[in-house]
N, C-alpha and C positions, 0 to 999 in steps of 0.2 A: 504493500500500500504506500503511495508518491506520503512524505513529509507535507505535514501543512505548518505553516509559518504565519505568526500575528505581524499585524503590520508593521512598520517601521525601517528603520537602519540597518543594515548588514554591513559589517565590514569581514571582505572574502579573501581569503590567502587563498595565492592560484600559483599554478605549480613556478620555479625559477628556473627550469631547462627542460627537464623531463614530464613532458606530458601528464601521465601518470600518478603522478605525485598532485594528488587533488584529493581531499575529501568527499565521499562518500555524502555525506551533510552540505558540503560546499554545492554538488552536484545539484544534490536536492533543491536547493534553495535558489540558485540561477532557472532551475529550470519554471523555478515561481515567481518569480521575480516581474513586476511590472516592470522595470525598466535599470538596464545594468548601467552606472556611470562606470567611465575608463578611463585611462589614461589613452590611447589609441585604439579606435576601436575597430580597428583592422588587426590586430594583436590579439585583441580580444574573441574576433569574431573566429578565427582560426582553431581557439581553444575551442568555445564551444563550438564550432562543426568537429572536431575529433570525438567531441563526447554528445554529440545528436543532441545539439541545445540552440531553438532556435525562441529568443528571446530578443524587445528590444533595446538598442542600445544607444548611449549617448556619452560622446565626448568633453572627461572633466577633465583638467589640467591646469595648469600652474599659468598659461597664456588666456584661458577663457573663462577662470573657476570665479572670478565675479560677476560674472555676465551669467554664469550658467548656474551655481549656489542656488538663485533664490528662485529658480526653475525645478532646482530637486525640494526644495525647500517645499514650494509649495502640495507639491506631489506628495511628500512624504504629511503634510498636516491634513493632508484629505485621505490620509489615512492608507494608501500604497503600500507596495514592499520597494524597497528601493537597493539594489544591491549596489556597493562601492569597490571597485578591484584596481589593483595596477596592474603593469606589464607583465610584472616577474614578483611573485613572492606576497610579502602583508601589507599592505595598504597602511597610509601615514609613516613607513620607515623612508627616512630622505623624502618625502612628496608634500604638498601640503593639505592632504585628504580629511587633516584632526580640523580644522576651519570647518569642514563641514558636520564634522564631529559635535564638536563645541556648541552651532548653531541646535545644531539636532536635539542636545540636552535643554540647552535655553528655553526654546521649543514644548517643551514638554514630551516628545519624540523618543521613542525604546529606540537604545544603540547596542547592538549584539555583533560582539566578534565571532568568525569563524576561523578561529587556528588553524593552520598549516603550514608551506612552506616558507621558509626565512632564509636567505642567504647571512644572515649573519650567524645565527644561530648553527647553520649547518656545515659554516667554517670554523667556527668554536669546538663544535663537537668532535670536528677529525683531525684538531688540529694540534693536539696531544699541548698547549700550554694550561695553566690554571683555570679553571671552570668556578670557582669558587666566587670572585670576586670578576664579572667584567664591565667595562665599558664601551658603548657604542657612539665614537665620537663622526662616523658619518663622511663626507668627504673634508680634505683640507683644502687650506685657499690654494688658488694655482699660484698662483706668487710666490717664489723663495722665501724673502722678506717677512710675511704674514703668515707664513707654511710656519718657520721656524717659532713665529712670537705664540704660535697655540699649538704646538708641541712642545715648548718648555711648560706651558704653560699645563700642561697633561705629565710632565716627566715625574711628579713626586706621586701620583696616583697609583695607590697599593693594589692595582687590578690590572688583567691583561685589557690590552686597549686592542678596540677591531674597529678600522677603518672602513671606508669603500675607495679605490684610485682606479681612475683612467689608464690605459695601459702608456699614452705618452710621456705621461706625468712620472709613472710609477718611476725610474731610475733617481729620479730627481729624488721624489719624496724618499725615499729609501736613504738618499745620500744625507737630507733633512733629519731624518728621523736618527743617524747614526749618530752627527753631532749634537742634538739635543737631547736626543736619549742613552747615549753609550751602545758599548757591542754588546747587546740584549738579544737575546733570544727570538726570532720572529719564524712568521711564516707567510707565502703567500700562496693563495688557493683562487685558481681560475675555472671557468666554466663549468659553474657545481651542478654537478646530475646530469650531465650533458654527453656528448659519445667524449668529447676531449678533455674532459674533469682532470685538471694537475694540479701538484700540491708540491713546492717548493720549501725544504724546512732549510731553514743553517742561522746566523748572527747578523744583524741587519748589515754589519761593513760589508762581510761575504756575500749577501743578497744583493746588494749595491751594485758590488763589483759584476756580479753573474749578467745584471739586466742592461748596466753601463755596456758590458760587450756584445751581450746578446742581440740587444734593443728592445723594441717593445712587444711583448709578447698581446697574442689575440683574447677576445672575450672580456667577461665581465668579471672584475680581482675584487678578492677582498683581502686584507692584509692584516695579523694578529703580531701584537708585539706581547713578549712577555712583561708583566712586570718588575718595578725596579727590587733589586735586593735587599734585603737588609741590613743596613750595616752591622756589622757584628760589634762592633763598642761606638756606646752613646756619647757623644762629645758635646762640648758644652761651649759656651762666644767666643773665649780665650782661646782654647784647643782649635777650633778652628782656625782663628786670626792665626795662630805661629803656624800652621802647616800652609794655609794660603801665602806666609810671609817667606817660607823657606823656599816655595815650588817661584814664586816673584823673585825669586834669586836665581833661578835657573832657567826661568823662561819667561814668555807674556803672558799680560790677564788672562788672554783668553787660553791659555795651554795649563795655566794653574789651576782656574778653575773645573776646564773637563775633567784633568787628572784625578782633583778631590773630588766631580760627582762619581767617580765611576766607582772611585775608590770609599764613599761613605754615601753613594747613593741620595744625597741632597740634593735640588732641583739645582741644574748647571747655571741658569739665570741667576740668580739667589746669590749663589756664590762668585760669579763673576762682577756684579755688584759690588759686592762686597770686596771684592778683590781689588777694584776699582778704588774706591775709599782708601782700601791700605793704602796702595799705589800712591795718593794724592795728600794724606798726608799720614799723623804719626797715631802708631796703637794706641796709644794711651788717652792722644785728644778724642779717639773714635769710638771710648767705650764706656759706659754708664759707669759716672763714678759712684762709687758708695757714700753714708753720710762723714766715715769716718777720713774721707780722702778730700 
């Protein structure tokens, strides 16, 4: 007997490469669906002809979704089913689909996810770093400059970070991520579920190097960095200041500072700072004196 579905929001995870990979319930509920939004809906329409769904559809997206909002908007207060899908994978990851989310609750409007596939999720899972703790920081800016200021700005976070990158970008970022994050652990994982699914594991310098020669590989990457270490002794404003003063005897701010994050795991920004100050003038004027001094 077909699912029957109360009116309202659906949000539909549809498969990221492999056909197949769709729910059961997902199935059900397109094929009841007053009207599917997409992100392309030539994309869309492809899925469903593989699985005998012929419903109608309407293109939402990041160039029409204010024009087109208050179109689903009103569909769904007259009480509709209204299904929401992307290209590949859960709707609202990287898209701006929670907008319509957001209206829907306002609204007074049931918002019902249907779980399935995740590209992030399903490069976490084979990608043998910590599962414990992650984050999904999404694409970075294509800019060096701004790539680097929000990668330091992710380097002290105690959880694997998983990105999404372009495959042009990727050497670059890679090369980003080495100086602001140290030789960490990572992985990159391209066309998940798909006939050419690869998964590149080693240290983000060796990863660097691999795609710097290679160039840019094909498909859609997701990229997992390990977490930073722990330091294994807690060190306290002093103890910092003479190791950044000793490595400033040996080299520039910026080579003292990588050296102490990689070596105590401190966000590299933080201590380049800091290293700066030393550099400019003397210990003693740059450190909170007590009452007794």
């Amino acid at each position: 007997m077909p699912a029957s579905f109360a009116p309202g929001l659906y949000v539909v995870a549809t498969p990221i490469g492999n056909a197949r990979d769709i729910t059961l319930r997902a199935l059900d509920l397109l094929q009841s669906a007053d009207v599917i939004a997409c992100e392309d809906t030539r994309v869309t329409r492809k899925l469903l002809i593989i699985h005998g769904i012929d419903r109608p559809t309407l293109a939402y997206h990041d160039h029409n979704a204010a024009r087109v909002r208050p179109r689903l908007m009103e569909r769904l207060i007259k009480g509709e089913i209204v299904a929401l899908v992307s290209d590949a994978g859960t709707p609202l990851i990287s898209d701006p689909g929670y907008r319509l989310v957001k209206e829907a609750h306002k609204a007074g409007v049931a918002v019902t996810a249907l779980p399935g596939a995740s590209a992030p999720l399903a490069a976490l899972a084979s990608a043998g770093l910590p599962t414990d703790k992650f984050l999904f920081a999404g694409f970075l800016p294509s800019k060096s400059v701004a790539r680097r200021r929000a990668l330091s700005e992710l380097a002290a976070i105690s959880a694997t970070l998983v990105f999404f990158e372009s495959a042009p970008r990727l050497a670059a970022s890679l090369t980003d991520m080495t100086a602001e994050l140290g030789p960490r652990e990572a992985a990159v994982l391209r066309e998940l579920t798909k006939k050419f699914e690869e998964a590149r594991h080693g240290n983000l310098p060796d990863l660097a190097s691999h795609y710097q020669a290679e160039g840019p590989p094909k498909g859609e990457i997701v990229v997992l960095v390990a977490p930073p270490e722990a330091p294994g002794v807690i060190l306290d404003e002093g103890q910092i200041d003479d190791l950044l003063l000793t490595a400033l005897d040996q080299g520039s701010v910026r080579d003292a500072a990588a050296a102490l994050a990689e070596r105590t795991g401190l966000p590299r920004r933080t201590l380049y700072n800091r290293a700066l100050a030393l550099r400019a003038g003397t210990r003693d004027d740059l450190r909170p004196r007590t009452e007794d001094e």
